[in-house]
N, C-alpha and C positions, 0 to 999 in steps of 0.2 A: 486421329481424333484431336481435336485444340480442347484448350483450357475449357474455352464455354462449353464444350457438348460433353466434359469429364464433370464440368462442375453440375449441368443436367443429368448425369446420369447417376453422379451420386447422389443426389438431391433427392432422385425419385425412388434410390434404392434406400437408401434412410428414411421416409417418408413409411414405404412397402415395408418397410423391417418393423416400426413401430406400429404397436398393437391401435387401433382405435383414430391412426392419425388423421386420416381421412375424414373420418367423420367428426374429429374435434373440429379441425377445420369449418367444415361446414357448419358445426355450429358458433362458432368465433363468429363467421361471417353472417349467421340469421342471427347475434344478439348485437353484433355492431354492424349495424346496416348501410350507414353511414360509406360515402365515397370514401372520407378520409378516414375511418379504420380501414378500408380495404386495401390502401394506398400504403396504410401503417405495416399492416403483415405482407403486404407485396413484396415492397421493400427490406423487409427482413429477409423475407425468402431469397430476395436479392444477396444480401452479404451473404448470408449460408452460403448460397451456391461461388458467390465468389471467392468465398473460404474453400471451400474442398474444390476450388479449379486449380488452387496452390498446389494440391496432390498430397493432403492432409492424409493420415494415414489412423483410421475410423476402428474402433474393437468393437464390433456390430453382436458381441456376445452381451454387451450391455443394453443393447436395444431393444432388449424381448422383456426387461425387467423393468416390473411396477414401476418401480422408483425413478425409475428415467420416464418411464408416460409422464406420472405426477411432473417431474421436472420439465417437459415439454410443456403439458398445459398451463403451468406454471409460468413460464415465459410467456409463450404467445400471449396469454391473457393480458400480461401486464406492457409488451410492446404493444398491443392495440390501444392501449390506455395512453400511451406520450408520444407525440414527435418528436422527441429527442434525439438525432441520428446517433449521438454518444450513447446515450443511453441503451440505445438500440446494437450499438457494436459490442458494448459492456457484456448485455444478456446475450448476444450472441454468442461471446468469447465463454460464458460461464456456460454454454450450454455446448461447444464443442471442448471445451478445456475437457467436461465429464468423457464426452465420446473419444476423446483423445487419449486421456490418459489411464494409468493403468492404477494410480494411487489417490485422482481428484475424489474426496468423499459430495455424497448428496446431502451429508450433516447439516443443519443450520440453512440449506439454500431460501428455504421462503424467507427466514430473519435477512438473508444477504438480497434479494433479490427487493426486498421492502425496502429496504435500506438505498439502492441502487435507483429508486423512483422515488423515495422522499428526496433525495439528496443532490441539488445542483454539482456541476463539473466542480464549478469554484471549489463550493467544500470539501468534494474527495480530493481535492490537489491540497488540500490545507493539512487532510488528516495525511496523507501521501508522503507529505513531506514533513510534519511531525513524526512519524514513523522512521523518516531518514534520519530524522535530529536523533532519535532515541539510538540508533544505531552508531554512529556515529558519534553521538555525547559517553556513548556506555563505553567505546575502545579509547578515547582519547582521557575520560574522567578516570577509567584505571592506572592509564599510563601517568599521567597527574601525580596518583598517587604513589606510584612505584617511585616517580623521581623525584618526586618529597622525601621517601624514606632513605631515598639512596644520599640526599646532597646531607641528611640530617645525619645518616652513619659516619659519612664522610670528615662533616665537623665533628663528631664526636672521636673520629680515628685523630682528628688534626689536630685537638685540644689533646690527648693524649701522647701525641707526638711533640708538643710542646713543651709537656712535662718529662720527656726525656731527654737532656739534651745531647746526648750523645747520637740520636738518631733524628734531629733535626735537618741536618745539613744534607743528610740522602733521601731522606723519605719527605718531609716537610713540601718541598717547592713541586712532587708529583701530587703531592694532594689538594692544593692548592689549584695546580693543569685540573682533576680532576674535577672537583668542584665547581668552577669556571664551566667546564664543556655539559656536566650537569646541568648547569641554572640557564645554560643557553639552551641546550634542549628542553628543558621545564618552561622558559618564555615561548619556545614555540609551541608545545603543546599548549599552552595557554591562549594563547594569540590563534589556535585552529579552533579553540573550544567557543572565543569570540567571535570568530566568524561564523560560527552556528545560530549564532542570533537571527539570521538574515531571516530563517525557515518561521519568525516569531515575528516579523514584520510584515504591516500589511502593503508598504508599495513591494515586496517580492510576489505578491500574487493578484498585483496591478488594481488592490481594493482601496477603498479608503477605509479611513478607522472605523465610520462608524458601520461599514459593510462587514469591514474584518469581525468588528468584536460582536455583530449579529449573527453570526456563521459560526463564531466559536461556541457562543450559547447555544444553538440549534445541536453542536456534536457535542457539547457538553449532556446538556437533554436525552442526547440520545444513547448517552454512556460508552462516547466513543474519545472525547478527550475530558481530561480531568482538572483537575487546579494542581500547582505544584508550589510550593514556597506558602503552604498556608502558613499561618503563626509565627510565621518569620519577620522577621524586622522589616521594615519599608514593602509589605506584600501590600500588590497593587491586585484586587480582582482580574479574572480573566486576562492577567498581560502574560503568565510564566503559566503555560499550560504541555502536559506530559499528554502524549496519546496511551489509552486505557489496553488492558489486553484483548479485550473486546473488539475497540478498535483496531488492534496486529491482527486477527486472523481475520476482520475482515478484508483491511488494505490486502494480506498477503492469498485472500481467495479469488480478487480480481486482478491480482499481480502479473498475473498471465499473458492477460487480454490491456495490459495497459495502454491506454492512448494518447499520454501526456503525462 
């Protein structure tokens, strides 16, 4: 049996496994009658089946449970609403991720699935990769701080090694090596933390400014990134923006199914 007749047969036995699916179907298709919704959920049906021709490996114990109906019609509803092909791989990905795994929760799906059709590619790449800064700024900004404390003990071991002169001439000129290889590891940790910047510019995501700073507003709005540097000296609006927690667990629900 090839890919295609694995990816039809699972196709039809997920399909049979869910309760009602059949005739949600059928009604999808008598309230969008339209060529192009039918062309919209054909083509979904399309990637499904081209997802389990991969030889996805499905826990069909989940398929008999409400909660996955609701999450079925949940989807289809909303791919019959966009031609988004992104879009449409997105909800695909959230809706095999659940039949895949053994841990994906159905928590929040309608919030994530609203979110997923309000929201052009542009701006999941923007919260995407704020998400990365937060990661990445949170191990480098510790490390920061560790070798602040270390270069600061160190002068404070070095001044007191001054004050002894009798342990100058052996210990003196290691503390000194030590200090040096400190502030050169503290410049590069610094010089990685500025390279972070990139994720806060808008030619890294091929926008202009004033596309950038509409897109920030819109996930700002939507309580997905926040302001950071308020009250602070030289705080410029919308330019020093943190992704919200709100916004982690959603990047990290479609984290799965990434497409870019």
């Amino acid at each position: 049996m090839n890919t295609k007749e694995v990816g039809n047969s699972v196709l039809k036995t997920l399909f049979a496994s869910i309760p009602y699916a059949g005739q949600l179907f059928s009604e999808v298709f008598i309230e969008y009658r339209s060529r192009i919704k039918q062309n919209r959920i054909n083509a979904f049906s399309e990637l499904l089946e081209e997802h389990f021709s991969g030889g996805s490996q499905i826990d069909f114990s989940k398929l008999n449970k409400v909660e996955f109906s609701d999450l079925f019609e949940a989807v289809i509803q909303r791919v019959a609403r966009t031609d988004s092909s992104q879009k449409h791989i997105r909800f695909r990905d959230i809706l095999t991720n659940y039949m895949e795994s053994t841990v994906q929760s159905i928590d929040h799906a309608e919030t994530f699935l609203d979110l997923i059709s309000s929201l052009d590619e542009p701006s999941i790449q923007i919260l995407k990769y704020h998400n990365q800064y937060d990661k990445e700024f949170a191990k480098y900004d510790q490390k920061e701080d560790s070798l602040r404390d270390a270069i600061k003990d160190e002068n404070l071991r070095l001044e007191k090694e001054r004050d002894e002169q009798k342990r100058v001439m052996t210990l003196l000129p290691r503390s000194k090596s030590d200090i040096s290889s400190l502030t050169r590891e503290l410049q590069n940790v610094q010089e990685q933390i500025k390279q972070l910047s990139k994720y806060r510019q808008a030619s890294f995501y091929s926008l202009s400014e004033d596309d950038f700073l509409y897109l920030k507003q819109i996930l700002l709005s939507k309580a997905l990134l926040r302001e950071s540097g308020v009250g602070t000296r030289g705080h410029v609006p919308y330019m020093m923006m943190r992704i919200t927690m709100f916004g982690k667990q959603f990047i990290n629900y479609i984290s799965d199914g990434d497409i870019g």
